[in-house]
C-alpha positions in Angstrom: 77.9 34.1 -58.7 74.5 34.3 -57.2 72.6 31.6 -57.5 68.7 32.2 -58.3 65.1 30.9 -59.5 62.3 32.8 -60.1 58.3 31.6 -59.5 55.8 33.4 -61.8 58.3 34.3 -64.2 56.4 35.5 -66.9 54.0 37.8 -64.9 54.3 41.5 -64.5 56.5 40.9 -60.8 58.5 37.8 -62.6 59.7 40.0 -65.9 61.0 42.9 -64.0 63.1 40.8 -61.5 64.7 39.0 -64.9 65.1 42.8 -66.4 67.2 43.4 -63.6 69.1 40.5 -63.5 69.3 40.4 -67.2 71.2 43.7 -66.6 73.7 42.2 -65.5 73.6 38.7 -66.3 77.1 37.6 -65.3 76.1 37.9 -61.9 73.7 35.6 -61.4 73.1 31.8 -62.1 69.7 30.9 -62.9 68.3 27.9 -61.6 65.2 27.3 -62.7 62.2 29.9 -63.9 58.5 28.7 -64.0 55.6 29.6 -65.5 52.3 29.2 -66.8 50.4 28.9 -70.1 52.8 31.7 -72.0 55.0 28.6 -72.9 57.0 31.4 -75.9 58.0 33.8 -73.1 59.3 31.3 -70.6 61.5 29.5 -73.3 62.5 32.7 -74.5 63.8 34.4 -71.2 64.9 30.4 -70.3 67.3 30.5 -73.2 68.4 34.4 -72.8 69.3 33.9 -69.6 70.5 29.8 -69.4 68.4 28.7 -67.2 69.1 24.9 -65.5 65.1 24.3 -65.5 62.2 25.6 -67.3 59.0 24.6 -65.9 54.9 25.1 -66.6 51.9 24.9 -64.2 50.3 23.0 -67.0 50.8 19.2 -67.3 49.3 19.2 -70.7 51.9 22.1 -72.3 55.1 19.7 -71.3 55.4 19.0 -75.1 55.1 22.5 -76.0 57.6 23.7 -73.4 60.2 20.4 -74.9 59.8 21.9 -78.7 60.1 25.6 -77.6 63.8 25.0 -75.7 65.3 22.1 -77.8 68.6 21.9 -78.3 69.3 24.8 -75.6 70.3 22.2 -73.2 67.5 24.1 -70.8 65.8 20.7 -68.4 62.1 21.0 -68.9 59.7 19.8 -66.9 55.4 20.7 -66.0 53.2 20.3 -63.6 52.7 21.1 -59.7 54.9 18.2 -58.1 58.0 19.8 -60.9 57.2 23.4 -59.2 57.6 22.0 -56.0 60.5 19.7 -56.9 62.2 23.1 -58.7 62.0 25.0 -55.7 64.1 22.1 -53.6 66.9 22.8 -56.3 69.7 24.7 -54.3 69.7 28.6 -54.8 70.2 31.4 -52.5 67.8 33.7 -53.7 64.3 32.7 -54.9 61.5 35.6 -56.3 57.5 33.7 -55.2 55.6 35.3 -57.8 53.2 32.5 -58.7 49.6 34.3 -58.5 47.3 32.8 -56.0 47.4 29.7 -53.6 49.2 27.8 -55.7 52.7 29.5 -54.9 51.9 28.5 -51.1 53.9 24.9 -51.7 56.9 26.0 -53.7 57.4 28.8 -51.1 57.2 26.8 -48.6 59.4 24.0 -50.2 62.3 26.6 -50.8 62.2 28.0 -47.2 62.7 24.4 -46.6 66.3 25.2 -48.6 67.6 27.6 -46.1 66.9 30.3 -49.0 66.4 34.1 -49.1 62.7 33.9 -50.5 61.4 37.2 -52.1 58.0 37.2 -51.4 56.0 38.9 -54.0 53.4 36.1 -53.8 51.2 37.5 -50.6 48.5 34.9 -50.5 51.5 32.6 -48.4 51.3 34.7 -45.6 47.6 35.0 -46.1 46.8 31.2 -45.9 49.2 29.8 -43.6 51.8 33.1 -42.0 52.3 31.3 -39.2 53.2 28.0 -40.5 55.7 29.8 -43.5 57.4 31.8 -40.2 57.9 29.2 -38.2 59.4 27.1 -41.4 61.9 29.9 -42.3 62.7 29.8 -38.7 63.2 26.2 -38.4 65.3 26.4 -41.8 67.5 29.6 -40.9 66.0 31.0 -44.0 65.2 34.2 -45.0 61.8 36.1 -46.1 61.7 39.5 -47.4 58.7 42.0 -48.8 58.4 42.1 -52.1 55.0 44.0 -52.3 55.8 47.4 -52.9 53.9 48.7 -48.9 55.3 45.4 -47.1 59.1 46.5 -48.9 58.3 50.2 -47.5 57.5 49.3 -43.8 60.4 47.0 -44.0 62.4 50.0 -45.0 61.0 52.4 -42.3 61.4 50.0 -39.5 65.1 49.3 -40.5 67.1 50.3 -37.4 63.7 50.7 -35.7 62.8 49.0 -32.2 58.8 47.0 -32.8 58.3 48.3 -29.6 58.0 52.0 -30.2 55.7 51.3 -33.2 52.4 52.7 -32.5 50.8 52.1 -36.3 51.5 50.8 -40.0 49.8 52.4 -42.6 49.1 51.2 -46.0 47.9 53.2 -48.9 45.8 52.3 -51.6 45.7 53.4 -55.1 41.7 53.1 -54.9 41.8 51.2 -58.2 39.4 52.0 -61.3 36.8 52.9 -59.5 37.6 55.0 -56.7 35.8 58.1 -58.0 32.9 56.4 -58.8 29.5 57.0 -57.4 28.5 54.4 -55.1 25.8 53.3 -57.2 27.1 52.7 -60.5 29.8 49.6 -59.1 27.1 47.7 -59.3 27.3 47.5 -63.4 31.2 48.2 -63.7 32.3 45.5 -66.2 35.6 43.3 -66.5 37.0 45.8 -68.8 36.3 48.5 -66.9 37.6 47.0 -63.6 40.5 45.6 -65.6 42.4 49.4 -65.9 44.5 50.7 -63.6 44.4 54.3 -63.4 48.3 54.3 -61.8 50.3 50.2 -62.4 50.7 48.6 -65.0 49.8 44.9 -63.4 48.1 41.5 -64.7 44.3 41.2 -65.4 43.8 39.5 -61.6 45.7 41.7 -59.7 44.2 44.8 -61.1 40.6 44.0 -60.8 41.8 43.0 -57.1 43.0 46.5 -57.0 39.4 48.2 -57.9 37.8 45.9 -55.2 40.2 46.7 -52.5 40.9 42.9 -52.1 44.1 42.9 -52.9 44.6 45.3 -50.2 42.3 43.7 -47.9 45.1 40.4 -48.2 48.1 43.3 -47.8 46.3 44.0 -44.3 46.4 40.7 -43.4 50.2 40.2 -44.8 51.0 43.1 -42.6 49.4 41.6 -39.5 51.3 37.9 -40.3 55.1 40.3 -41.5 55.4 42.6 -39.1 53.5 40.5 -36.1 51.8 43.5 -34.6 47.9 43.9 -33.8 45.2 44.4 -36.3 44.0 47.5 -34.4 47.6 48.7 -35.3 47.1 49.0 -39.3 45.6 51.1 -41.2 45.1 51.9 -44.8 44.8 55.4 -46.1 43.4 56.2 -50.1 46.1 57.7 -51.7 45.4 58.5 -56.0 49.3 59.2 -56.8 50.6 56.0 -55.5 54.0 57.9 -54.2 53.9 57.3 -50.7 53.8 53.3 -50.2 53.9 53.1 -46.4 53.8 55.0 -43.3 55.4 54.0 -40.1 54.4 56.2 -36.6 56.4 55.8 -33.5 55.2 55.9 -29.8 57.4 60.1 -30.2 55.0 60.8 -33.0 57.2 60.8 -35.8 56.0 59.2 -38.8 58.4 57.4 -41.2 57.3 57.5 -44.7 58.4 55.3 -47.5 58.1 57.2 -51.5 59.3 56.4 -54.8 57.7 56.5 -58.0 55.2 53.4 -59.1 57.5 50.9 -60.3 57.8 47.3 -59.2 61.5 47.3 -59.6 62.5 49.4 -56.6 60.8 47.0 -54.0 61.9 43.7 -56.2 65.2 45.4 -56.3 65.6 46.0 -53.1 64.7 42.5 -52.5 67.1 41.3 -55.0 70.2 43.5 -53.5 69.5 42.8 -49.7 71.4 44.4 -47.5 73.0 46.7 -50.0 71.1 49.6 -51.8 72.2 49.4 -55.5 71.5 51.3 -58.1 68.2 50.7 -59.9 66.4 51.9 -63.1 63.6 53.9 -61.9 62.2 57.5 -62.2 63.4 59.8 -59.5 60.7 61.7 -57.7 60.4 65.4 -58.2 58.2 67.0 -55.4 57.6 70.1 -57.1 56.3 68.7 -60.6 54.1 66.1 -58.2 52.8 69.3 -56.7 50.8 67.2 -54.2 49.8 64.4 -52.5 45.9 63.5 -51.3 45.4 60.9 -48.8 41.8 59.9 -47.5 40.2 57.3 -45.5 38.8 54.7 -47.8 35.0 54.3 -47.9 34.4 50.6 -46.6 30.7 51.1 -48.3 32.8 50.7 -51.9 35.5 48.7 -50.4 33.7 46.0 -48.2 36.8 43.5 -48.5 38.6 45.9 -45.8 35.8 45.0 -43.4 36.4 41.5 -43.9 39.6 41.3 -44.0 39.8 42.8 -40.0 37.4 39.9 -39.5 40.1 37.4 -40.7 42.7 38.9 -38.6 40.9 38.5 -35.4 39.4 35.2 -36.5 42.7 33.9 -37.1 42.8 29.9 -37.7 42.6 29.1 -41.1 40.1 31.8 -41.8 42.8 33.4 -44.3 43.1 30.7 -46.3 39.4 30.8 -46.6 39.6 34.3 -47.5 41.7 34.0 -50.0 40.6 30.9 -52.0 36.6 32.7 -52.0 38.1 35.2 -53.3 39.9 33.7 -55.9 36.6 31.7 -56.7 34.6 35.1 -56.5 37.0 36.7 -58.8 37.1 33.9 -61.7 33.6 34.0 -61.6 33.6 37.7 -62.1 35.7 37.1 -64.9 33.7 35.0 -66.8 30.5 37.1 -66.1 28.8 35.5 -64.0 28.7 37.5 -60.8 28.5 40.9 -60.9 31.4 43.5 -59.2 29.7 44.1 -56.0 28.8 40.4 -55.6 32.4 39.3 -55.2 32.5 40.4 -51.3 29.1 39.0 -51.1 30.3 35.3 -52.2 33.6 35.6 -49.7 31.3 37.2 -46.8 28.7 33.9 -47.6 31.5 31.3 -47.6 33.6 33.3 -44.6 30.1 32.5 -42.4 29.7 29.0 -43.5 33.2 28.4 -42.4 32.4 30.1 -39.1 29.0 27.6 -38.7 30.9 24.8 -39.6 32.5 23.5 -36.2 35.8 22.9 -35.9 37.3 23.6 -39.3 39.0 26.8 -38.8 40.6 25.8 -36.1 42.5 22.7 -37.3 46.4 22.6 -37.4 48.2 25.2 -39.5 49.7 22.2 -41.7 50.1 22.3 -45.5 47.9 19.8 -45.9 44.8 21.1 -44.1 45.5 24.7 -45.8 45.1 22.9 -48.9 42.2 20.9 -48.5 40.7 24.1 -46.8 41.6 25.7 -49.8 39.8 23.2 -51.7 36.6 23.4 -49.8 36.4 27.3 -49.5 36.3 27.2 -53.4 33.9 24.6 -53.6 31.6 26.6 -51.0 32.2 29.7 -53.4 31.1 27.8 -56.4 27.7 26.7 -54.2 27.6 30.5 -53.5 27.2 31.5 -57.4 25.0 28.9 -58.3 22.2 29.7 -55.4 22.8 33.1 -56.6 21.6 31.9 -60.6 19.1 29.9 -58.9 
């Protein structure tokens, strides 16, 4: 039996990895499942699928999270030091599906374990890829894609020598917005931006998906995966979301990864390592699809690409910077306070006062100063949004 956890278990990426374990449950021995303030959901799937631990990000539902599971024998426990602490519980396969920085430490903690860690979570890589690599390394543990491009390169390049690898390209859905005219982004509201014309995905990630900043972190993630040069990724717009990833060789073949837009063929994948199993998706028919568009996305709309490149060849801690603006940017969004466009302008504004600042970018790669970079990027942010309402 297969011992598992799963970060971020009541998200969109955590509830389809426990409907395909919960397919077949006697496989699998659930060690602990976290999640945040959707304390019914967690107990529920806790108690379905007899978990050893049920945890919440939030300190103040504990009691919530105690009344929901009593009597089903399910440990409970809240707070950041318990999400850390579940993810040093043994397992040999852990889903990171936390949203944001905050699944940096419990990543990090079960690579620690020696652990095959599904990473579905790609702000790790963002804020501190070379410090998570080197800590699998150090801990013979294992990391594999869970975003549904990172699971497709991995997939082409299977068999594949680095070395005749000439380009990785990632495709975008172009979000909400995509055929917009330029000028009307500028008053696109949270409900609009909150639609996905293609996934079915959380509020975050989809509004990342109409800004391009969640694929301006998957370029990054690509760089820090795969290790290969920026100049050496690519994205391409692509509306049906059927082909994931491209892989061209140094023979110029091009590999190309497709299957319909469902979550549960890169988290199974991911879940089934090495072996293909069988998996409850649609199968593709080509001749219903009819076709498939691909175009170069405009960085005009999408100016998170642009930074993003900067990142890469910035390197330091300049993704966790990234990532933490734009986290700030995005809340603020959110709550209506910034506009859409204004969300690249905050992480462009904090990016450069990061780049003034001597020294900081440049410290150690340790948890520690990722975090308290972290800290400081969204504090910067914050001062961003109020000179802006000033």
């Amino acid at each position: 039996m297969r011992r598992v956890s799963i970060f971020g278990a009541t998200g969109s990426i955590g509830q389809n990895t426990i409907d395909l374990i919960d397919r077949n449950p006697s496989a699998y021995d659930v060690v602990a499942l976290t999640g945040g303030a959707n304390i019914e959901k967690l107990a529920a799937d806790a108690r379905r699928l007899n978990a050893d631990l049920a945890v919440t990000a939030h300190e103040d539902r504990l009691e919530d999270l105690r009344d929901a599971l009593s009597g089903s024998g399910v440990e409970v426990a809240a707070g950041q030091a318990a999400l850390t602490e579940a993810a040093a519980r043994p397992a040999d396969w852990v889903m990171s599906a936390i949203v944001g920085a905050a699944g940096l430490p419990p990543g990090i903690e079960a690579l620690k374990q020696g652990v095959t860690l599904a990473l579905a979570n790609k702000e790790t890589l963002v804020c501190a890829g070379a410090l998570v690599l080197d800590t699998a390394r150090a801990h013979n543990a294992r990391l594999l894609p869970v975003d549904s491009e990172h699971s497709a390169v991995f997939q082409a390049l299977a068999g594949e020598d680095m070395s005749a690898v000439e380009r990785i390209i990632i495709t975008a859905s172009g979000g909400a917005f995509r055929d917009w005219p330029l000028s009307d982004l500028a008053s696109a509201t949270v409900e609009q931006a909150s639609s996905h014309p293609n996934w079915n995905m959380g509020q975050r990630i989809t509004i990342d998906s109409a800004s391009m900043f969640n694929k301006a972190l998957e370029l990054i993630e690509t760089k820090e995966f795969f290790d290969v040069d920026p100049g050496q990724i690519e994205v391409l717009v692509h509306p049906e979301s059927i082909v994931h990833a491209l892989v061209g060789f140094n023979d110029g073949g091009v590999m190309a990864h497709m299957g319909a837009p469902d979550m549960r063929h890169a988290i199974g994948y991911a879940l089934h390592w090495p072996d293909r199993r069988d998996l409850p998706v649609e199968r593709l028919n080509l001749a219903k699809l009819g076709q498939l568009r691909f175009q170069e996305p405009d960085e005009a709309r999408y100016p998170a690409l642009r930074l993003a490149r900067h990142v890469m060849e910035r390197g330091g801690q300049s993704g966790a910077v990234f990532n933490a603006a734009k986290e700030r940017a995005l809340d603020h969004f959110i709550a209506r306070r910034v506009g859409f466009l204004q969300m690249a302008d905050i992480v462009e504004t904090v990016l450069n006062r990061f780049d003034a600042a001597d020294g900081l970018l440049d410290a150690p790669l340790t948890l520690d100063n990722i975090l308290q970079t972290d800290h400081l990027a969204r504090k910067w942010a914050d001062d961003a949004v109020i000179q802006r309402a000033g």
